[in-house]
N, C-alpha and C positions, 0 to 999 in steps of 0.2 A: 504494500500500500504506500502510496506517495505520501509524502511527509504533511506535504498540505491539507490532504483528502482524511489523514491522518488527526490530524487538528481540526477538521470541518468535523469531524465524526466526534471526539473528545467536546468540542462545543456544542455539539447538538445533544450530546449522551447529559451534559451537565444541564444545559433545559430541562430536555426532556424528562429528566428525573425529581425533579423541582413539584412542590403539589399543584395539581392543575384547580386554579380558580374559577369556581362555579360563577354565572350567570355571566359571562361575556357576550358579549356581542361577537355575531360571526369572524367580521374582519379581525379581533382580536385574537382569534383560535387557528389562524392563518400560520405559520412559519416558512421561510425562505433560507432556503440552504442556499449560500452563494456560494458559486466557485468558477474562477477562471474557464471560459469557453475553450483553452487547449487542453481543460482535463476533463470532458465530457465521455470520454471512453475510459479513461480510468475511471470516473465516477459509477459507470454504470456496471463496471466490475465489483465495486464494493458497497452498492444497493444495501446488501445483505448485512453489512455490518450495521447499517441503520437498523434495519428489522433486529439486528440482536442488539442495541443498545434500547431500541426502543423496548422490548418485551423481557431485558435485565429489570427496566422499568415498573414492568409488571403493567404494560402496555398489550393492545393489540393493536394485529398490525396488519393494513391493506393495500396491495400498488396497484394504481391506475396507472399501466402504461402507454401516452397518448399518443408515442412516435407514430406510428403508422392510420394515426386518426384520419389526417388527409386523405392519403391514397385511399385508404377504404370507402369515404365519404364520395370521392371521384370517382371509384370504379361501380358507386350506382346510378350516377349521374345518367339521364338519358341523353344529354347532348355531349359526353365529355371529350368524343369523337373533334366536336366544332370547338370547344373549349382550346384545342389543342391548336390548333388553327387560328384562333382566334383570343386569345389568353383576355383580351380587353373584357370579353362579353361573361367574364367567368367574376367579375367584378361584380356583377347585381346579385350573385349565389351567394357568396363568401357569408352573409349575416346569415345563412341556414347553417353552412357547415360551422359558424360558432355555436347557434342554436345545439347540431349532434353534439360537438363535445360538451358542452354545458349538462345534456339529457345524460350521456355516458358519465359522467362525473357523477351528477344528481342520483342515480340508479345506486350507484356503488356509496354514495352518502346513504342513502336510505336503509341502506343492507345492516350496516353496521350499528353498532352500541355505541357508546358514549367513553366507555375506556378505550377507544380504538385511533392509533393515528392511521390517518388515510394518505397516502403519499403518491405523489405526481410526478412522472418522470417522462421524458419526451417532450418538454415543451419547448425545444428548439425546433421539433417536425412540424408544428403551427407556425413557425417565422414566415412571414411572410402573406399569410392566407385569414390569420388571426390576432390577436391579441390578447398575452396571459394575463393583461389586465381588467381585459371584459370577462374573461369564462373566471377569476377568480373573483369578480366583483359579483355574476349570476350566479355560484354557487355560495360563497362565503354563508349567509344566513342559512345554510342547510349541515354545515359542520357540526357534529353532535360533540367530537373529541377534536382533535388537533387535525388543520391537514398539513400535511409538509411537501411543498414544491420544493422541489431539485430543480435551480436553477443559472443558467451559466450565465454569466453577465456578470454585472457591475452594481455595489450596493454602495451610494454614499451620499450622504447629510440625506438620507431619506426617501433617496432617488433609485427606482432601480434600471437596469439597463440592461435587456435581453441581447445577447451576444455582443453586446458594447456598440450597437447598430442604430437604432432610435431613440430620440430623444426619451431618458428618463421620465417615468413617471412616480409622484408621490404616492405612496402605500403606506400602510398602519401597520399592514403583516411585524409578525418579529423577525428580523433579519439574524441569519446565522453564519457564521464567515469562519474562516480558517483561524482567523485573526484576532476574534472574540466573539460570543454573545452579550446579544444585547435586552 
């Protein structure tokens, strides 16, 4: 394990282990693993250390993995033949295919209890097509326990930054960094 990813996981395990405070509001029950966009393939090799820091916890534990949300979204597409052709006309879609991920998230919130972290992983496969600040601001009020995004980008004075590519946006979430929790 990289030393970094190493340190993301000791930050998140010491959250995580902390007692979780009843009646939050959804965006407060958010968490953001940051980590640099060139360790997005080491990250997703050590998933599993989340799941075991999380249920040393005495947590449970669930992953949404939404890399492949797109494609799947496109290969029901009736026109995605012209879409390909035509990429401009795939523009008026795009607010459905957030709609899928939102419904896919929402499903797998509803499954779960309330000791359960729910965790997000793939959300550099929506760059471009989505925003992880719209599907987490439609699901947030549906969080029973914690969700934690795995996120690569850039977190500072508040701001985060999916792949270091668009302009920051402000979030509430608890940001969790190599570097410290906060």
């Amino acid at each position: 394990m990289s030393s970094r990813i190493a340190r993301l996981v000791n930050s998140y395990q010491s959250y995580i282990e902390l007692p979780w405070e009843k009646g939050l509001a959804g965006v407060q029950k958010v968490i953001f693993a940051v980590y640099d966009k060139t360790e997005e393939l080491r990250m997703r090799t050590q998933v599993e250390e989340f799941e075991i820091a999380t249920k040393s916890a005495k947590h449970e534990w669930c992953l949404i993995d939404i890399t492949d949300a797109f494609p799947q979204w496109m290969a029901q597409q009736e026109y995605r033949e012209g879409y390909f052709e035509y990429p401009e006309d795939l523009q008026d879609k795009l607010g459905e295919f957030t709609e899928s991920v939102v419904t896919q998230v929402n499903a797998q919130l509803n499954e779960v209890e309330e000791n359960t972290v729910v965790a997000i992983q793939g959300v550099a496969g929506i760059f471009g097509f989505s925003h992880v600040s719209e599907i987490i601001a439609a699901v947030a009020n549906n969080v029973k326990g914690r969700m934690l995004v795995f996120f690569p980008g850039e977190y500072e004075n508040n701001n985060y930054r999916l792949l270091d590519a668009r302009p920051g946006w402000n979030y509430q979430a608890v940001p969790i960094t190599a570097n410290k929790s906060l």
